[in-house]
N, C-alpha and C positions, 0 to 999 in steps of 0.2 A: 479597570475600565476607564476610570481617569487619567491614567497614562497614555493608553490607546488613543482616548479622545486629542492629547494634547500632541502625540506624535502626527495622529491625521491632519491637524491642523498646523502646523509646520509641513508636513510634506504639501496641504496645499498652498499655503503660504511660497514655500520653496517654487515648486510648479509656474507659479503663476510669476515669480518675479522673473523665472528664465524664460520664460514663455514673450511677454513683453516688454524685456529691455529692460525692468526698471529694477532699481537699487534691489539686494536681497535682505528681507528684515531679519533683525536677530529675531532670534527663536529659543525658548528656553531649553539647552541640554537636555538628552535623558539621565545624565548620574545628578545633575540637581535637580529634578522634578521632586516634588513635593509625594509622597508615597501612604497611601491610608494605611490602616491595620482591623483584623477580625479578628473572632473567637469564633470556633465552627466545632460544633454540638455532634461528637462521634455519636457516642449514645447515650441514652436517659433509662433508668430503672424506678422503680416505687412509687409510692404516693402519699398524699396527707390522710392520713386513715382517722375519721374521727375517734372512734374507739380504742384506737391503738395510738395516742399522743408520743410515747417515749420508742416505740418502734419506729415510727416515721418517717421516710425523708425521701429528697429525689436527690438521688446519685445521678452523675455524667460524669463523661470524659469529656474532657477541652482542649482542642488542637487549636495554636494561635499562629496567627499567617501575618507578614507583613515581609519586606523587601529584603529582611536578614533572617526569613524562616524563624520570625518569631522574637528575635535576640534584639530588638529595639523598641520593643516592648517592656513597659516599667510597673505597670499596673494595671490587673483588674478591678473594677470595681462594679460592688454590687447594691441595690439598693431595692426596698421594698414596699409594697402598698398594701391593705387587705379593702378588698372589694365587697360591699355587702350588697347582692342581690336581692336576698331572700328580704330587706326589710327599706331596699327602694332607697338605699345610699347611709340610710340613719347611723348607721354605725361601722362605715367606711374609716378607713384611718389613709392620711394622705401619704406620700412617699418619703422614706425616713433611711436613713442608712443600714446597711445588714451586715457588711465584713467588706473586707480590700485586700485582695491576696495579688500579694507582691511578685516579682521577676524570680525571688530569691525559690520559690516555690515550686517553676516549671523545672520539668524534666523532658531531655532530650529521648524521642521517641524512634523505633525502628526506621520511620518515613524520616528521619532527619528533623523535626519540627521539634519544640517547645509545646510541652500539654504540661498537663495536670489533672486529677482528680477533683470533681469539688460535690461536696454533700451539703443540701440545703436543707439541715431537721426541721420537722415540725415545729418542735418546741422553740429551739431557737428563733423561728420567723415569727411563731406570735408574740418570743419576748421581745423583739424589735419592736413592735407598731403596739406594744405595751397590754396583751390579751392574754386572759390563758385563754382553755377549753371552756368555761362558762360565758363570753363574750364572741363564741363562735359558731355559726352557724353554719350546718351543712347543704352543700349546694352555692354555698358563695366562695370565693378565691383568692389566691395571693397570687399579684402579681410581681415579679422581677425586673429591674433594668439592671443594662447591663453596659460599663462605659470603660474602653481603653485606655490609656496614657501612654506616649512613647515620649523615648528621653526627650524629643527636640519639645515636647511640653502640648504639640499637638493631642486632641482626644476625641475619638470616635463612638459615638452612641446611635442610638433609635432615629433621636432629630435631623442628626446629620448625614446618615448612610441611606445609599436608595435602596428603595423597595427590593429590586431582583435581587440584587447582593442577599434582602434577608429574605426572601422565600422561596429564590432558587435553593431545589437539592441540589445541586453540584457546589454550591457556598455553603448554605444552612445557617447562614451567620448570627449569631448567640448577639441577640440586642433587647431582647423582652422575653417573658414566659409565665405562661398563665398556668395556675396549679390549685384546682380546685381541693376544694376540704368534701372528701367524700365518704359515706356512711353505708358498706357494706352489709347487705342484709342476707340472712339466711331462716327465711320461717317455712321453708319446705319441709310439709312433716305429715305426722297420720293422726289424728282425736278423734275424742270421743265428746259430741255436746248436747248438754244439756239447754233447754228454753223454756220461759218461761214470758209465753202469749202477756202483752202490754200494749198499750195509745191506746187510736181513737177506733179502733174495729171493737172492741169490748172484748178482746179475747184474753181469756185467762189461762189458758191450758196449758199443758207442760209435755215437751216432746224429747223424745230421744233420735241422736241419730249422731253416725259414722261417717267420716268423711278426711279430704289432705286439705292438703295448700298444695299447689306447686305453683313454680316460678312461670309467667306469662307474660311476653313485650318490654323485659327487662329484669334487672337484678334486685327492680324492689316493687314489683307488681307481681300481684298472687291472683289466683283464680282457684273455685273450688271446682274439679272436672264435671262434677254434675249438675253444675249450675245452681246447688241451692244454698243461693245467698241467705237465704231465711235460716240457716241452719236447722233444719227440720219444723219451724212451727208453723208452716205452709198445713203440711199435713194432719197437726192436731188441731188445728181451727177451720178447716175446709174440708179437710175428711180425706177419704182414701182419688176423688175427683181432682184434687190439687196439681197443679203445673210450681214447676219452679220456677226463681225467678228471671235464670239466663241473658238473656240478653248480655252487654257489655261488660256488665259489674266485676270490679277487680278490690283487692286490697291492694292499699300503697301503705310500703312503710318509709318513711321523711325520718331517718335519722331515730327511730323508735316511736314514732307518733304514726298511729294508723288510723286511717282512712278511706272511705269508701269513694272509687271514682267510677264512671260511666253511668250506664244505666239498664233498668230491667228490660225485659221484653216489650211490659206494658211503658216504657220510657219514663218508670218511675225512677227516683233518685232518691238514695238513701243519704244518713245522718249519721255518723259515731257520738252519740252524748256526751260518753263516757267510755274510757279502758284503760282496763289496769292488770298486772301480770304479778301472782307471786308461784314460783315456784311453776310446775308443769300445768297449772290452770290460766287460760286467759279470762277476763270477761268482758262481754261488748255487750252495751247498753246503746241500742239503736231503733231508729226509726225512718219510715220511708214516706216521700209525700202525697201517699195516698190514705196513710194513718196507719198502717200496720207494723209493727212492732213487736222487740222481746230483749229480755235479757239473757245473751246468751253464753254459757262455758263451756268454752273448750278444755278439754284436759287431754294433754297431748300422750299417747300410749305407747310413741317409738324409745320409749327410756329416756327424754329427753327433757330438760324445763327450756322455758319462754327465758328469750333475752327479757332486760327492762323496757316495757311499752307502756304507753298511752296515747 
């Protein structure tokens, strides 16, 4: 594009001096124009799996472009930040180096071009900004820059490329990349719970009752299909007249911390106290702002135990 630019502006330059009479100005050649360079992002696999630290990583392929198909180009370089969201910057780490893979490392591809492989592991990016897994939280990110070198000492990054070049798909060009740390969850299942009526209603009764999870609005919101949030103590403390509590009410799990989000029919909203998982029993010590409560176990009966929760 900046070649383009500078030949339109010679041809009007050119134009305009035959046009009237006057002197033609130099004009910069096209074999010495000044020539950028990119890294363009074929494909990308994986992710930062919190659970999974030593599996981890995002794979690409990197196809590199510049005036010699790539061959005046001397280095990539890469560097890293980790972004903390989840706690409002407090434990942000600023931008630090990650690795530099050199010329010596592309290979010439079918299209004639200069690529490479590169694998960005988890663990390696958090021992850059100096974290392990207990300094990381799920739901915040590591970002990447990413900066060229060609022989003549020139170097191309984020600040100095324009925007189309990186958000055109026809370039794709490799200058940042955001890669969240994320916490797959899997609590789709079948129990069996136990309650035990508690708070401010005075119920003390003890209920039994069958029910799942499945997955609802995303990969870490659960919903019970019959809507009782109460897991059964609706019905030993109100009797066989009882509604459940329906309405919006889901389970969120944040990385093994669960939580109750929306609300009941009556637009109550509940509390998680307490929870804790050993083995195929959960237990949720909860309470909603209307005063009703229990302490309740699930024990999961599909042959399966609970990840680690609370």
């Amino acid at each position: 594009m900046k070649n383009l630019k500078k030949l339109f502006v010679a041809f009007i330059a050119m134009t305009t001096a035959i046009s009237c009479g006057d002197p033609v100005l130099p004009v910069e050649l096209f074999p010495e124009m000044q020539y950028g360079a990119y890294a363009r992002k074929m494909s990308q696999t994986g992710k930062f799996n919190y659970f999974d630290v030593a599996g981890s990583s995002i794979d690409m392929h990197v196809e590199y472009y510049d005036e010699a198909q790539g061959g005046n180009i001397t280095e990539f370089d890469i560097d890293v930040e980790y972004v903390d969201v989840i706690g409002g910057g407090a434990n942000s780490v600023a931008r630090t180096q990650f690795r530099t893979i050199s010329s010596s490392e592309f290979v010439k591809n079918a299209d004639g071009y200069l690529s490479n492989d590169i694998s960005l592991t988890f663990s390696a990016t958090m021992a850059a900004v100096g974290k392990d897994i207990t300094g990381i939280d799920g739901g915040n990110y590591f970002r990447f820059w990413f900066t060229i070198t060609k022989s003549d000492g020139t170097t191309y990054d984020y600040n100095n490329t324009g925007p189309n070049l990186q958000s055109s798909n026809a370039f794709g060009a490799l200058y940042r990349l955001n890669v969240s740390v994320v916490c797959p969850s899997d609590l789709e299942s079948s129990w069996d719970a136990v309650s035990v009526g508690q708070g401010g209603w005075g119920c003390t009764a003890t209920s039994n009752y069958s029910g799942s999870w499945v997955k609802s609005g995303g990969d870490n919101l659960y919903i019970e299909p019959a809507g009782q949030f109460d897991w059964g103590i609706y019905l030993a403390c109100y009797g066989a007249g009882s509604t459940n509590p329906g309405g919006t009410l889901k389970v969120q799990d944040a990385c093994g911390i669960l939580s109750p989000v929306g609300a009941s029919r009556w637009s109550e909203v509940y509390t998680f106290h307490d929870v804790s998982s050993t083995g195929n029993a959960l237990t949720i010590d909860w309470t909603n702002d209307y005063g009703e409560g229990a302490v309740s176990v699930l024990t999961r009966n599909d042959g399966q135990n609970w990840p680690d929760l609370n």
